[in-house]
N, C-alpha and C positions, 0 to 999 in steps of 0.2 A: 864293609862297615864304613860307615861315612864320620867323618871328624866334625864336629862342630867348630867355629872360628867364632871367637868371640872379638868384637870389635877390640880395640884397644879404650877405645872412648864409653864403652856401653855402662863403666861401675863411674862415672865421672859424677852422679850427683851422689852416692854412698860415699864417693871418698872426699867432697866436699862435707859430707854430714860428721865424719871421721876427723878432719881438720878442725872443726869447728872445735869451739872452745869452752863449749857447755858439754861435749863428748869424750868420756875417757878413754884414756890412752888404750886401754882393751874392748874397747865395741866393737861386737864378734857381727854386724852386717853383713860381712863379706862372707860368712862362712855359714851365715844361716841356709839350713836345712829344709825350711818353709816346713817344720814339723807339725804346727799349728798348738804347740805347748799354751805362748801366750794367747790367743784368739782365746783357746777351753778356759783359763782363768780370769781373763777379763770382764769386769764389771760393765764396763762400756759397753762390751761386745753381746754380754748378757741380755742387755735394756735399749742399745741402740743396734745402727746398722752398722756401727763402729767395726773394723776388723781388724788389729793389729800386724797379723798374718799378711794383709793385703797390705796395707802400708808398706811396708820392709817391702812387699815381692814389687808394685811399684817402683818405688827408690831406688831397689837392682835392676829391674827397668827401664832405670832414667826418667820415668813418667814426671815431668816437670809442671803438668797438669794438675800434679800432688798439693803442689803450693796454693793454687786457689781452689780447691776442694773444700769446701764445709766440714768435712770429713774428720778433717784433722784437729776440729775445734771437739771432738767428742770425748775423745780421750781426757781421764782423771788425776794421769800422772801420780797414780798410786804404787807403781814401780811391781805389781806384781809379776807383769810379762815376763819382768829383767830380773825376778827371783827364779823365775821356773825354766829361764833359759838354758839348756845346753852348751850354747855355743858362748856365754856372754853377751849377745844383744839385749839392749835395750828398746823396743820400739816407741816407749816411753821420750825417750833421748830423743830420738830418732823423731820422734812431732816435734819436743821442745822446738830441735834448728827447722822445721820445717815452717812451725810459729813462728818463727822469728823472722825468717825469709819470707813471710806472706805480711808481715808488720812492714818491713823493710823498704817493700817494693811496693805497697798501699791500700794491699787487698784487705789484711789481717787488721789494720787500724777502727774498723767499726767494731769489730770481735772484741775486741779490749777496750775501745771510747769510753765504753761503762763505767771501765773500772777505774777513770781517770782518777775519782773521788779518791782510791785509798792515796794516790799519790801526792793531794794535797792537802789529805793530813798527814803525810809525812813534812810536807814543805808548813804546815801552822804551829807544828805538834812536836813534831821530829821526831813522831814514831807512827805505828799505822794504827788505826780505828776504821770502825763500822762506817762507813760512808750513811749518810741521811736517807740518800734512796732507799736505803733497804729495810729502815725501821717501819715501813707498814708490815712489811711481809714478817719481820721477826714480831711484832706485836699480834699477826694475826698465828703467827707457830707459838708462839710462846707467852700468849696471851701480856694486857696490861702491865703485870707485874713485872717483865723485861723491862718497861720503857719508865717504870719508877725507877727499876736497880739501874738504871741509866745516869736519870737523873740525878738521882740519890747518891751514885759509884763514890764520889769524891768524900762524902759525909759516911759512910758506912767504913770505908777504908782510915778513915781517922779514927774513928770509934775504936778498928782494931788495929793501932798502932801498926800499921802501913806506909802510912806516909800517903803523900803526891802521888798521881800516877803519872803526871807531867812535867817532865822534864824543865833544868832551869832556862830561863834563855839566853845566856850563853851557848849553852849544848847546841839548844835549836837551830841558832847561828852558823854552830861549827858544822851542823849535820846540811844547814841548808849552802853553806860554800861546798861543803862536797859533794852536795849533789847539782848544786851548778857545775862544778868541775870535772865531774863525769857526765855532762849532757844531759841527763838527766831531767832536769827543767825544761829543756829543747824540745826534749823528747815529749812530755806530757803537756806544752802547749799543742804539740802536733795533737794529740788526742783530744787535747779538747777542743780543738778546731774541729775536729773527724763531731767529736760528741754535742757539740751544739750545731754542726750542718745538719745532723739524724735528726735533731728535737726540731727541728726548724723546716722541716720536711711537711 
């Protein structure tokens, strides 16, 4: 019978996923089974070429190829994989840091450019709303009447003693120092740098 030798270096990008700091203290990667629990339940994997199953066996892999894979942008992060898991993995988790690693290094920045909009309406607002991009497509699902209750949201919410839905600005203030303070602001001029190169294309 012959022993297998596993390198010592072979789990180095799972237990980099493990450190990470959007991964709990019990993400059972290392001990997945490749049982294929999460791939059967996934939404993704239903409607895409998504595989959740293949991700994880990847990453045990070392497959570092993972990070610029389109792949990884298909997953919904609906967390079902990481209810039906055995072992505790999350393949879920397990994109998050992969996302973030393909943001990081430059790949993943057109992926998200899009979504710079919600970030400043957190920076006008100090909280998050519908970006303008998207109000054709919600007026073409949700016909005309979305884009009056829009309009309107501020006056309909006074009618029924609600209040504001925005914030004083003080607050906004206080929200926009801390989100300079956590880089944040850094972070989403990079995106939109990434997002007016695209348009500009």
């Amino acid at each position: 019978m012959n022993t297998l030798k596993i390198d010592e270096n072979s789990f180095e990008l799972a237990e980099d996923i493990i450190k990470d700091l959007k991964a709990p203290e019990d993400l059972g990667i290392l001990k997945c089974i490749q049982c294929g629990m999460c791939t059967s339940v996934c939404p993704a994997a239903r409607h895409t070429d998504y595989d959740p199953r293949e991700i994880v066996k990847r990453v045990l892999d070392k497959d570092e190829t993972l990070i610029t894979d389109d792949i990884i942008w298909n997953c919904f992060y609906c967390y079902t994989c990481q209810s039906v898991c055995p072992v505790s993995n999350s393949p879920s988790v397990v994109n998050q840091v992969l996302r973030q690693r393909a943001v990081d290094n430059g790949k993943g920045k057109p992926k998200v450019a899009p979504f710079s909009a919600y970030g400043e309406s957190f920076i006008e607002f100090g909280l998050g709303a519908i970006p303008s991009n998207f109000f054709d497509d919600l007026i073409k699902d949700f016909g005309k009447e979305w884009l009056e209750l829009k309009i309107n949201l501020e006056d309909i919410r006074e009618d029924l003693n609600l209040g504001s839905m925005f914030l004083p600005e003080k607050d906004v203030k206080d929200i926009n120092n801390i989100l300079e303070k956590t880089g944040f602001k850094n972070r989403l001029n990079e995106l939109r740098r990434c997002r007016d190169e695209k348009n500009t294309r």
